[in-house]
N, C-alpha and C positions, 0 to 999 in steps of 0.2 A: 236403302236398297243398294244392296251391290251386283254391280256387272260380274261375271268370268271368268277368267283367263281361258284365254285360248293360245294352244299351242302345236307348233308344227313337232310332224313327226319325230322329226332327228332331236329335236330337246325334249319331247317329251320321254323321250326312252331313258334322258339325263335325269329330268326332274319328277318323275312320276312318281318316284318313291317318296318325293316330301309331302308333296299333295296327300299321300296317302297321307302320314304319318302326323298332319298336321288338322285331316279330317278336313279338308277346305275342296271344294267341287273345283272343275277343271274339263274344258272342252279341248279334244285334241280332235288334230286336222289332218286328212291322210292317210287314217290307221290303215286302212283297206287298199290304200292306193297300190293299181296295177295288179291287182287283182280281180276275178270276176265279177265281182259285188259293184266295183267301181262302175260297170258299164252297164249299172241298173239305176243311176241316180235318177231316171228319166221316170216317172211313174205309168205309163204306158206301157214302155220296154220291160217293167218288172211285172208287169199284170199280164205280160203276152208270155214271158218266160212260165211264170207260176201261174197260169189263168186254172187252169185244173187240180191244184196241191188243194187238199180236204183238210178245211180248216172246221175247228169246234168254237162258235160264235154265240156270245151271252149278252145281256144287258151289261152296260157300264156299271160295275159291281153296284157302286152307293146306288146310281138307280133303282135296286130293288129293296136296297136297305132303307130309302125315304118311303118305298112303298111298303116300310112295315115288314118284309120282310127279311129271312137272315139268309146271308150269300150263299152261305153254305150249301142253301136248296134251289139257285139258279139254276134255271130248266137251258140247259145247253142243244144247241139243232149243230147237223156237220152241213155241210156247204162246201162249195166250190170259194178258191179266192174271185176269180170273176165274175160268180154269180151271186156272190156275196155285195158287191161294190153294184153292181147292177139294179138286185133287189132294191138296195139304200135308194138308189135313185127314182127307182118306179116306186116308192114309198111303200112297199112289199115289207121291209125289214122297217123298226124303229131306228132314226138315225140314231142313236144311244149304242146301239148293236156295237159292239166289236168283238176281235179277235185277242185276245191274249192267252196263249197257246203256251202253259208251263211246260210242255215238251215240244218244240220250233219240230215241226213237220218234217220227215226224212227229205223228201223232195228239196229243201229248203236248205236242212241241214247242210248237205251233200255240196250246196255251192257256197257256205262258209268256209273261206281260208281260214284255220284255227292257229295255222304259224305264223299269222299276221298278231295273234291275239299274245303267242308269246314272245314280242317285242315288251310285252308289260307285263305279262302274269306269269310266273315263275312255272305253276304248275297248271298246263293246258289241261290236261286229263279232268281236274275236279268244274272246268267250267261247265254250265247249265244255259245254253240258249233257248231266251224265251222269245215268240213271235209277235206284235202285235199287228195288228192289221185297223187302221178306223177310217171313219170319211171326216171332210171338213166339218167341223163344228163341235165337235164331240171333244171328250177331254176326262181326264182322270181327275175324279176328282178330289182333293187333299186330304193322305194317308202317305203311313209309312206302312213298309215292308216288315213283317213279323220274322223274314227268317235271316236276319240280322247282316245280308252280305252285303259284300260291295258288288258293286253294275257298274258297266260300261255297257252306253246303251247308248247304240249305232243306228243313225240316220241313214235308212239305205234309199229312200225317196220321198217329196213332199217336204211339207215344214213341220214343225211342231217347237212349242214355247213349254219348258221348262223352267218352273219357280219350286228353290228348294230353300229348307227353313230347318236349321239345328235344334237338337232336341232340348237346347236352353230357351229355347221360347215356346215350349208347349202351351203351358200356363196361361197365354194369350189365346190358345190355336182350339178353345171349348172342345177338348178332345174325349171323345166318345169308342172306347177298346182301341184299334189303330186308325179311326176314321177323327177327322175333324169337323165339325157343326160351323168350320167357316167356310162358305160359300163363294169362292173367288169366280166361280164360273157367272153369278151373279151382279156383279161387282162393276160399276164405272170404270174406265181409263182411271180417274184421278182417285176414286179411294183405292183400284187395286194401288196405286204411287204409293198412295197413301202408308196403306197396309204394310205394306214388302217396306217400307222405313219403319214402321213401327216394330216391325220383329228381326231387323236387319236381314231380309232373305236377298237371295240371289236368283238371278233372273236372266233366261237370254233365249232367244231364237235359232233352233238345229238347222242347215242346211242340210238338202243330200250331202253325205260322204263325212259329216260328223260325230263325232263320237263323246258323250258326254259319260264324266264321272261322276257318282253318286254313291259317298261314302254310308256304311251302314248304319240304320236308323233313321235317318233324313226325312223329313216329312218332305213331300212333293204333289206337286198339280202340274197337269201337263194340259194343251190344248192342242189340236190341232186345227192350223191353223188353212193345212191342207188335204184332202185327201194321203194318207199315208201308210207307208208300210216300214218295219225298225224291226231290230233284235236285241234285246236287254242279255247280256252275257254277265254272268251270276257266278259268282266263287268266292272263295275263300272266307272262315269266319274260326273263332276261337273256339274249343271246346265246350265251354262255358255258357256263350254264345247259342251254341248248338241246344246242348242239355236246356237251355230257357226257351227256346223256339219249339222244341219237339217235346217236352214233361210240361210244361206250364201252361193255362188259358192266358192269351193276353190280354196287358196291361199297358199302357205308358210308363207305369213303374218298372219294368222290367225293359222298354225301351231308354228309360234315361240310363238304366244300372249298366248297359252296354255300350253306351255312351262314354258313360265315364272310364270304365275299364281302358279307353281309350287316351285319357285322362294323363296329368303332371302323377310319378309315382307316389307321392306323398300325400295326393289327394284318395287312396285307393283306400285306406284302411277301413273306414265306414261303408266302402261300397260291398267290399268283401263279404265283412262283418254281418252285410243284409244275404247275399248271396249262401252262405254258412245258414246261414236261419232259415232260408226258403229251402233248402237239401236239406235240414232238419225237419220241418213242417212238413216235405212229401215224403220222407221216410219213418213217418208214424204211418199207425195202422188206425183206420176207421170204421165207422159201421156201415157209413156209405159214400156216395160218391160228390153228394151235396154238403157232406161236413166237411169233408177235404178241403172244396171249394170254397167254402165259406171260412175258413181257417185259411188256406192261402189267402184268399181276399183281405181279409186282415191284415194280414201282413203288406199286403200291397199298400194298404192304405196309410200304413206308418212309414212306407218309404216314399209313397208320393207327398206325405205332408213334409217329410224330413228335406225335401228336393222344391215345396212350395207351392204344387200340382194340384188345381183343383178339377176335379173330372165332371162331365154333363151327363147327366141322369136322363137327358130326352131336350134339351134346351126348343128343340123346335118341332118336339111332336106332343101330340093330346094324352091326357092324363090316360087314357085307355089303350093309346097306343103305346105309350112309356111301361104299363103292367108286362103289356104283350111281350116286348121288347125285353124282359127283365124276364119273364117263363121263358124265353127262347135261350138267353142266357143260362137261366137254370138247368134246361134240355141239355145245352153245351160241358154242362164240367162232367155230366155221365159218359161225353164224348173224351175229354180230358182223362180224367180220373176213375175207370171203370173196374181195372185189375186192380183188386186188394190184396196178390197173392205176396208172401213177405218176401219173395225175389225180385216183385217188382221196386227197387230199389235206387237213389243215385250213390255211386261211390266218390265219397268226396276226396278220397285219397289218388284217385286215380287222374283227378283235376291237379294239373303242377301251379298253377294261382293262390288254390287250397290248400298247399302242404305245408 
């Protein structure tokens, strides 16, 4: 298990490009300092400020996914953020409920400093703030991000515990599309110890007014440890990157391959080499949208063996639940792969990795 780094402002604006560049997580301290946001680390004061911003509030994703269903179809209600925190309490809401808001509420938006964000991100424009909002006890539970970027994701009140795990130890993490079948919300003090050595993950507890990095890919589990409210600020990702998040159904194949592109350059050739085959594979024509699927999937599966990856077919659900789970999947690639028309196309020439 490893701790951290945590770093005050002034060296972080030094060293933040190795962190990237090294793909290693990093808490910085201050980002926000002297700015508005600063003088919400109180979680009252930020409930009194935003008590009325309309938030859109769902089950804790896996939630619905252990109950057989697929996320895709979480039934979303709007709310008040105080009447939201409120409901939880009068046990109105299931405490699982939260907020995570892929577009952070204008109300919200509007008291982000964004020129505090370019102390570290080159290009503020492409950032993407997202909302969360949960009460104590609740927690994300261990998955990575499909669309491949890097987050800095701001403690603006409350605690919450962040454990994150590189995509060189999926292989342990009984991974199921981007979710994992390990249960850490489950878990003792001494096997989660346990655990987090066993895959060398990192570990630490957010104050208000922190800011944690979480390079792309990163499998994560968060808990909350307090009633809380955050903003995950979302940018930047390679073309490549892109084209596999937005043409492709996911895979952990697809999350190690963006992994490594991250990678010593000499380790690239192989990864390419799969990347060239999958732009291959989706620029044939088919008869339908489930041969696609099934031909990319193929392919998946020679690059998760070539990487050591073995995936869970249902490790902790009933053989009828596992069927179900599998037509829901099959539902999904008519979502993926529906236009046959021969424009729908990727241009590999247009990728400078590819040329």
């Amino acid at each position: 298990m490893r701790n951290i780094n945590q770093l005050h402002l002034n060296d972080a604006k030094k060293q933040f490009g190795n962190y990237i560049k090294s793909r290693t997580p990093v808490v910085i301290k201050g980002l926000f300092a002297g700015s508005f946001l600063e003088q919400l680390t109180d979680f009252n004061t930020a409930l009194d400020r935003w008590s009325n911003v309309q938030l859109s509030v769902c089950n804790e994703h896996f939630y619905d996914v252990q109950r057989y269903e697929d996320a895709c179809t979480q039934v979303y209600q709007t709310v008040c953020l105080g009447e939201f925190f409120q409901k939880i309490r009068e046990k109105a809401f299931h405490p699982r409920m939260l907020s995570s808001a892929r577009v952070a509420p204008k109300d919200i938006v509007a008291d982000l400093n964004m020129e505090h964000m370019a102390l570290l991100v080159d290009d503020v424009a492409e950032i993407r703030p997202y909302f969360f909002a949960g009460a104590k006890g609740n927690f994300a539970h261990l998955h990575y991000d499909g669309d491949y970027k890097h987050v800095l994701h701001y403690q603006i009140c409350g605690r919450k515990t962040f454990v994150l795990i590189d995509p060189t130890q999926t292989r342990k993490l009984l991974p199921s599309r981007n979710w994992s079948c390990v249960s850490l919300e489950n878990f003792t003090l001494s096997d989660f110890h346990t655990f987090l050595d066993m895959v060398d993950g990192w570990t630490i507890t957010l104050e208000p007014g922190d800011t944690i990095y979480m390079p792309p890919t990163f499998w994560h589990y968060v808990a909350y440890e307090e009633d809380s409210l955050s903003v995950a600020f979302r940018y930047g990702r390679s073309k490549l990157a892109g084209i596999l998040s937005t043409k492709f159904h996911e895979d952990v194949a697809l999350q190690r391959l963006v992994y490594e592109l991250g990678g010593p350059v000499d380790t690239r050739s192989e990864v390419l080499r799969f990347f060239k085959d999958l732009i291959e594979i989706y620029n044939r024509q088919y008869q339908d949208s489930l041969h696609k699927f099934h031909t990319i999937d193929a392919k998946y599966r020679e690059i998760r063996a070539y990487f050591g990856i073995d995936i869970n077919s249902g490790y902790f659900f009933a053989p009828d639940v596992i069927a179900e789970n599998t037509n829901l999947r099959m539902l999904r690639s008519g979502y993926y792969y529906s236009d046959f028309d021969k424009e729908n196309v990727i241009d590999a020439s247009s990728i400078p990795m590819l040329g």
